[in-house]
N, C-alpha and C positions, 0 to 999 in steps of 0.2 A: 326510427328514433329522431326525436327533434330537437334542433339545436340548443343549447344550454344558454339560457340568456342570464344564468350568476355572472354578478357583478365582482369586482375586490376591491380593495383601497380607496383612494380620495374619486375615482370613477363612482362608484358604489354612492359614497358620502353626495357626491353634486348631485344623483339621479333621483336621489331617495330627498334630500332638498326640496329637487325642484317638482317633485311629486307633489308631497307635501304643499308647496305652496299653492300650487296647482287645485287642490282638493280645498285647502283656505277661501280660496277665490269663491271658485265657486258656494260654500257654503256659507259663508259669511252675505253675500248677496243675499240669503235666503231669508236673512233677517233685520239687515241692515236699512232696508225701508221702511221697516215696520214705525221707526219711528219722526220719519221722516211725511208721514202720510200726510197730516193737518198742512206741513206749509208748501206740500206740491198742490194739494187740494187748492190752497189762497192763489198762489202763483198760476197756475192753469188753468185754472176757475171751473173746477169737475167739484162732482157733489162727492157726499164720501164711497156712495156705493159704484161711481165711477173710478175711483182712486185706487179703492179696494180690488179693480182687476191687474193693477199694477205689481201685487201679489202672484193670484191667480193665473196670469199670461206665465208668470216664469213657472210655477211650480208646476203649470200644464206642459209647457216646452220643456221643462225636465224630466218628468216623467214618461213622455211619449220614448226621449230619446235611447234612456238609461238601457231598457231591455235589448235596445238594437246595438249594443256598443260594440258586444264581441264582435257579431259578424260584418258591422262597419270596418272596423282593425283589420277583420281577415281580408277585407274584399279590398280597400285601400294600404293595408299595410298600418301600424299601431303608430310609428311616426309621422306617418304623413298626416293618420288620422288624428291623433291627437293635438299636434301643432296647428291641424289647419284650426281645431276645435278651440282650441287659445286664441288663436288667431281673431275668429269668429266672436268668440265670448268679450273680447280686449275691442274689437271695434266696436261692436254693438253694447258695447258699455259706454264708449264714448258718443253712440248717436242718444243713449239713453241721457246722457249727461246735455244735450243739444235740444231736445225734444221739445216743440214749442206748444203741442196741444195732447191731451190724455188720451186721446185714441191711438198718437204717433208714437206715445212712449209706452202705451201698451205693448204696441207692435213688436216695438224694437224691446223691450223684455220680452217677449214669446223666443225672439229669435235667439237673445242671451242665454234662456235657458235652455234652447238646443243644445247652443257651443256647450254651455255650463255641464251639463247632463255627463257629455262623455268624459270632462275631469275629472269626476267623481269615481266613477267606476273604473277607468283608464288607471288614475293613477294607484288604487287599490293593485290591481294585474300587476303593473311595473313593479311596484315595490315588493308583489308576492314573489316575482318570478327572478328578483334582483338577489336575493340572498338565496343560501342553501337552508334545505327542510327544515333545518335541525336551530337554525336561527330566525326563523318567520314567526314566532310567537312577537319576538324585540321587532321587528321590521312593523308589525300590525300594532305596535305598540307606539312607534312612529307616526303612525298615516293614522292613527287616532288621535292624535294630537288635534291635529286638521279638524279632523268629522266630528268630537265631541265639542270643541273648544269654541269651532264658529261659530252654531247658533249662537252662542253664548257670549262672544264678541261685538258681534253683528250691534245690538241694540246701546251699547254704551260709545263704539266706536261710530255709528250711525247720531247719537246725541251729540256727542261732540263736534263731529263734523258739522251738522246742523247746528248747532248753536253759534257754534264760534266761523261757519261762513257759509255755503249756502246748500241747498239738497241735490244739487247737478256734482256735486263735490265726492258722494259717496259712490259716484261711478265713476269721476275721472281718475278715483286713486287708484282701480285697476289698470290703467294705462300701462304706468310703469313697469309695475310686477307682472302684465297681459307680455308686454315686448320683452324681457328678460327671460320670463320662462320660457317664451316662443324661441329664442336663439339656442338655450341650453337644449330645448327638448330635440331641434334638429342636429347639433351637434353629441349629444351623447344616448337619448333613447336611442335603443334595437328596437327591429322586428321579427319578429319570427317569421320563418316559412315555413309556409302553407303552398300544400301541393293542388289545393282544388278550391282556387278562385273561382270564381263564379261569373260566366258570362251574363250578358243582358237578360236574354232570354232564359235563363236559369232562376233568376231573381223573383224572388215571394214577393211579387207586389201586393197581392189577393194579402198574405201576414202583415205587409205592414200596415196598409188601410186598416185591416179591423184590429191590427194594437193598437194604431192611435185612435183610432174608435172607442178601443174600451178605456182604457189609459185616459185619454183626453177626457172623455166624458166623467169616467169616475172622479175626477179629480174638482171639476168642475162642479157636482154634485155636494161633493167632501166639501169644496171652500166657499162654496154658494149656498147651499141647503139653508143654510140654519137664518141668512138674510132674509131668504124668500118664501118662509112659512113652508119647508121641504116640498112634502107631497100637494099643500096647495097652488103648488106653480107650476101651470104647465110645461114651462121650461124643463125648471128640474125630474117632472113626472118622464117626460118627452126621452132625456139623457139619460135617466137610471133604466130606461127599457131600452137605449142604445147601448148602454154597459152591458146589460145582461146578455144581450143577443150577442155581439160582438166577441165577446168575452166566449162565450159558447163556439161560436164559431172558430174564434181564434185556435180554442183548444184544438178542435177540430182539422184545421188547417194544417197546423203545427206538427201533429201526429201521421198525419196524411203523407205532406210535402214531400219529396225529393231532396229539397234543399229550404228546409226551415229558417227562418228569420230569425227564431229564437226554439235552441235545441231545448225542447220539455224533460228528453229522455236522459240528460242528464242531472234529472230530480229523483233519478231512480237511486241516485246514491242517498243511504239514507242519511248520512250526518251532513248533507245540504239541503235536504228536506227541513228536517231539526233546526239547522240554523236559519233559514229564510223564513222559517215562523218564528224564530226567534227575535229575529232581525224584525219583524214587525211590532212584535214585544218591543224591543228597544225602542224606535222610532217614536211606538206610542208614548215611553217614558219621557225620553227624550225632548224633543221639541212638543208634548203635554205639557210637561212641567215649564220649560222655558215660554211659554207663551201664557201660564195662567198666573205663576208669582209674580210677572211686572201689571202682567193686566190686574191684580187685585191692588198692588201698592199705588198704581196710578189712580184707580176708578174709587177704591174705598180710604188711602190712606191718603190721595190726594198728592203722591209726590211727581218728579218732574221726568220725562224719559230718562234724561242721563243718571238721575238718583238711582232709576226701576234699572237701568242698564248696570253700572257700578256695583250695585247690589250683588250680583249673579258674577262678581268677580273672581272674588274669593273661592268659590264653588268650581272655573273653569281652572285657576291656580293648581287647585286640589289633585283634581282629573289629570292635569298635565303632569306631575310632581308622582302620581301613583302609578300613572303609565306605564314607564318603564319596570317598576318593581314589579307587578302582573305579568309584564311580558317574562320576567327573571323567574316566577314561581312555575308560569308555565311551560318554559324552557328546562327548565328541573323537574318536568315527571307530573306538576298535580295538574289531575284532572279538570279539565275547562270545564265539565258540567256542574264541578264541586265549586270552582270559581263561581259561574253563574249564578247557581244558587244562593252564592253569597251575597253576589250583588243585589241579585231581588230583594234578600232578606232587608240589606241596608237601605235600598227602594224605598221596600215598605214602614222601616221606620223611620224614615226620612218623612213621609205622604204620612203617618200617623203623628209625626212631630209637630205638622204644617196644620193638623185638623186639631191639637191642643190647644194650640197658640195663635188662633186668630181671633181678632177682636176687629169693634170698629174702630182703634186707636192702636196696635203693636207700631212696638218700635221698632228701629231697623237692625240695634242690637238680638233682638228677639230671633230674628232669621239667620244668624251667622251660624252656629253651630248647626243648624239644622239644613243650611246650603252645605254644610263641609261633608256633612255624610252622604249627601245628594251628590256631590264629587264625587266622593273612596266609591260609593256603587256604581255610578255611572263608567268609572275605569276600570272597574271589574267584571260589567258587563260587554264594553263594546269589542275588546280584544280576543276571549275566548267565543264568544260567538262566531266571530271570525274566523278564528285558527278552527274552529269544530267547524265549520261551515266546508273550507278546502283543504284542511287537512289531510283526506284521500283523492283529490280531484290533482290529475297531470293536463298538461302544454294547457290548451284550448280550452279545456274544463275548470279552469283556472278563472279566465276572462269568461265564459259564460254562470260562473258559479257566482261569481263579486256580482254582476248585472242584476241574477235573482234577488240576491244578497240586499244590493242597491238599491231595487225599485221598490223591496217589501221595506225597508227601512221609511224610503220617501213615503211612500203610502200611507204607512204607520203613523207618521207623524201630521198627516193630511185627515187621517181617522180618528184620530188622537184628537184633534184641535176641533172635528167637526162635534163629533160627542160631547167635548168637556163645554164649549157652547152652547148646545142646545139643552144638555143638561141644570144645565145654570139657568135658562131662563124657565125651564119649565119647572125645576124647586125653588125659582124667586118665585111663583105665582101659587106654588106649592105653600110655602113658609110665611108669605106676604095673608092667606087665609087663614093661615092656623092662627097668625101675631093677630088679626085685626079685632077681635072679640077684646084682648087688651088696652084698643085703643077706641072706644067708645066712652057716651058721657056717661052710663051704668056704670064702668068702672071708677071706682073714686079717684085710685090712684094717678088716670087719666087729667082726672077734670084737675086735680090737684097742679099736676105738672103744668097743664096748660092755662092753667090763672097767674101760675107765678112766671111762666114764657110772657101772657099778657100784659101783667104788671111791669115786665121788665123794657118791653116795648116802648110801653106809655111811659118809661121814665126816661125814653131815649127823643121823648116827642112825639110821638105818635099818637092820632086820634082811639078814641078806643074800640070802635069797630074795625081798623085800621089792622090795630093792632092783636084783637083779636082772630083774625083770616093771618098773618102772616103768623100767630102762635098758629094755627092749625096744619100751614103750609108747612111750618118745619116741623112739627108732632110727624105729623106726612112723610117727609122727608126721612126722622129717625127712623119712623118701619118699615121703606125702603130699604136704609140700607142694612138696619138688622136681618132683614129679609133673606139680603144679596150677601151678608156676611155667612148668614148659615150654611147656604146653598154651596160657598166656595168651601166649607168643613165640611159637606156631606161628598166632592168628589175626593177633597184630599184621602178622607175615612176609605171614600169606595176605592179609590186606586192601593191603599195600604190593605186592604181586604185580598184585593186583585194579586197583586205581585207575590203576597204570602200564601198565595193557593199555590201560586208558581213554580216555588221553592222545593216542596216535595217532589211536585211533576218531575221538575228538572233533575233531581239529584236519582228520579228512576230511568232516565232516557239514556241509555248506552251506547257507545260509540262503536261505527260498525265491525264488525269483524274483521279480520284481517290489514285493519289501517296500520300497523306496523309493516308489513309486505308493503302496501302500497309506499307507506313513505321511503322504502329502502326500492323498491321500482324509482319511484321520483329522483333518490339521491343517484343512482347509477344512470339516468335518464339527464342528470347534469353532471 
């Protein structure tokens, strides 16, 4: 039987704290350059698809890490590892903040989202393992705060900072909250023990090469693919055949081992299977959505990051405000999967509200009600996902269940982003051939529009050939973005398609047998 690591009182309250902020850090990072990228671009003098790995370096070094977290904990102990992991994350934010040329601050993001990787998943563990069974619905209901709220912070709190002083600035504010956490997490995290550390020679070197083989490369694929014409880049061709093998192998490995790097066989439980697919679901919702409503307000409605970041406020309020109530309904008996389903359902009219209402003009009125219900689901999906996820898993099964949990979320949202891109460009070119037949001089209504653009021109001064090429330039320009307005209604359509096939799936997936037994195992087990 292994130690009981339930917390109680104001012990409980600091830990679950400083979890939480822990889990902020890191995800907020994950978005908070996003708008930050143009004035590093001017300042470091990288073109944009240099800047763009400034992204890519962290989302690589997090994801390599995430699946290795448990057996990091076990092998170093969950305090040491996770403080050092603060530690790490809190310096290399401040070389990040220093960083005088884009290769240097690539680096030193690869190595942030190391540190970053194991907060994420780390502080999920603590807080599962900090309450008793019977209160982990409200505990996940907590450390969702964190994980939904960031991205969605990340980009207004990134504008501001940027605006009002300079882009070294959105690294140095980890500083303070990197050294605070570090104190509490060595004075009040436990570790559990673990009877069968692992010597040198025990250690899956062989697992973790080819996880970060497959991990690394996938991810690089996901956030590269759609710049460099996918499959016609060697590169990319090159990585997605190192994914596959590796990934193969890994399996292979993993199953084999003595002492695995990341235990598969506890996927045999089935409501962690269910939830790690789930948790990709999510992910896709997730950071999809947060990365295509500012990219549409910016690119088609012309507004400014911190407008597109502000926007998505009201929507993270939501989520925070329904948290707790989800964790209350689930703590009372209904079932996560009837949860879930709910959430999809509100997903999906959420993504069918978004494909109504877009123009090449909405207002920003236009988006509020329909960010609020993008909230109420988003809080109804991340926490029973979770509790359905370890619900039946005890000690160690705990920390390796969050890691699967983790990496499919991360991934999800690297999948998410890579699709909803290339989807876009290939129905702009879609939509851009269907529109062009209306803008020829055959059609009247063409030549019409563009004599009175002409006319308008030449009353501003303009010569009349002048001024006829810049009427044609912006006729041009309208089917453009008609183009790119349709294409952004045709993923909204397709993802509210998507989530509302989900909904039935979900409400058939049953929880497994005997998870009553297990939770009353767990509870006598603390």
């Amino acid at each position: 039987m292994e130690e009981s690591l339930v917390e109680y009182g104001p012990r409980r309250v600091i830990i679950t704290i400083t979890a939480i902020f822990c889990a902020l850090l890191e995800i907020v990072d994950t978005t908070i350059v996003n708008v930050a990228l143009n004035d590093m671009k001017g300042n470091l003098g990288a073109t944009l698809t240099e800047v763009g790995w400034v992204i890519t370096a962290y989302a690589i070094g997090n994801v390599i890490v995430v699946p290795m977290t448990s057996w990091l904990s076990q092998q170093f102990g969950r305090r040491n590892y996770f403080g050092a992991s603060v530690i790490m994350f809190t310096v290399f934010s401040f070389l990040c903040g220093n960083a005088t040329g884009i290769w240097e601050l690539v680096i030193f993001r690869f190595f942030q989202g190391l540190g970053g990787g194991a907060l994420l998943v780390t502080s999920q563990t603590i807080i599962t393992e900090s309450y008793p069974p019977e209160k982990r619905s409200m505990a996940q209901a907590f450390y969702g705060l964190g994980v939904i709220i960031g991205p969605t912070l990340g980009p207004p709190l990134g504008g501001y900072i940027t605006t009002n002083y300079s882009w070294p600035y959105i690294f140095y504010i980890n500083i303070p909250i990197g050294i605070i956490a570090a104190l509490l997490v060595f004075e009040f995290v436990r570790s559990p023990k673990y009877s069968d550390k692992k010597s040198g020679k025990d250690i899956d070197f062989l697992g973790i090469v080819l996880l970060a083989g497959f991990v690394g490369s996938l991810q690089y694929v996901l956030e590269r693919g759609h710049e460099e014409d996918w499959f016609d880049s060697g590169t990319i061709t090159l990585l997605s055949i190192t994914a596959a093998l590796s990934f193969f192998f890994f399996l292979w490995r993993e199953l084999v081992a003595e002492h695995p790097i990341v235990n598969l066989r506890v996927l045999k439980n089935s409501n962690l299977t269910v939830g790690t697919v789930l948790s990709f679901v999510l992910g896709f919702g997730l950071y999809g959505s947060t990365f295509i409503i500012p990219l549409y307000v910016q690119s088609i409605l012309g507004w400014t990051p911190l407008q597109a970041g502000e926007l998505m406020i009201p929507s993270a309020i939501t989520t925070a405000f329904m948290m707790p109530l989800v964790g209350q309904l689930l703590t009372r008996g209904v079932k996560p999967q009837v949860v879930v389903a709910g959430g999809m359902a509100l997903f999906a009219i959420f993504s069918y509200w978004g494909y109504g209402i877009l123009t090449p003009s909405t207002d920003a009125d236009s988006f509020f009600w329909m960010l609020i219900v993008r909230g109420i689901g988003m809080s109804m999906l991340f926490i029973p996902i979770t509790a359905l996820s370890l619900s039946t898993l005890v000690g160690r099964e705990i920390g390796e269940g969050a890691a699967f949990t983790g990496m499919m979320r991360q991934l999800g949202g690297s999948f998410g982003i890579a699709v909803i891109t290339t989807f876009i460009a290939q129905q702009n070119m879609v939509h851009r051939s269907d529109l062009l037949p209306n803008y020829e001089l055959s059609n009247p209504a063409f030549v019409q529009k563009l004599q009175g653009l002409q006319l308008n021109f030449m009353s501003h001064g303009m010569a009349p050939n002048t001024a006829k090429s810049a009427a044609l330039q912006a006729m041009d320009y309208s089917l453009t973005k008609q183009a790119v307005v349709l294409s952004y209604m045709d993923i909204f359509l397709y993802l509210a398609i998507a989530f509302m096939i989900c909904v039935p799936i979900m409400l058939l997936v049953k929880q497994k047998k005997g998870a009553t037994l297990d939770k009353d195992a767990l509870a006598s087990a603390h």
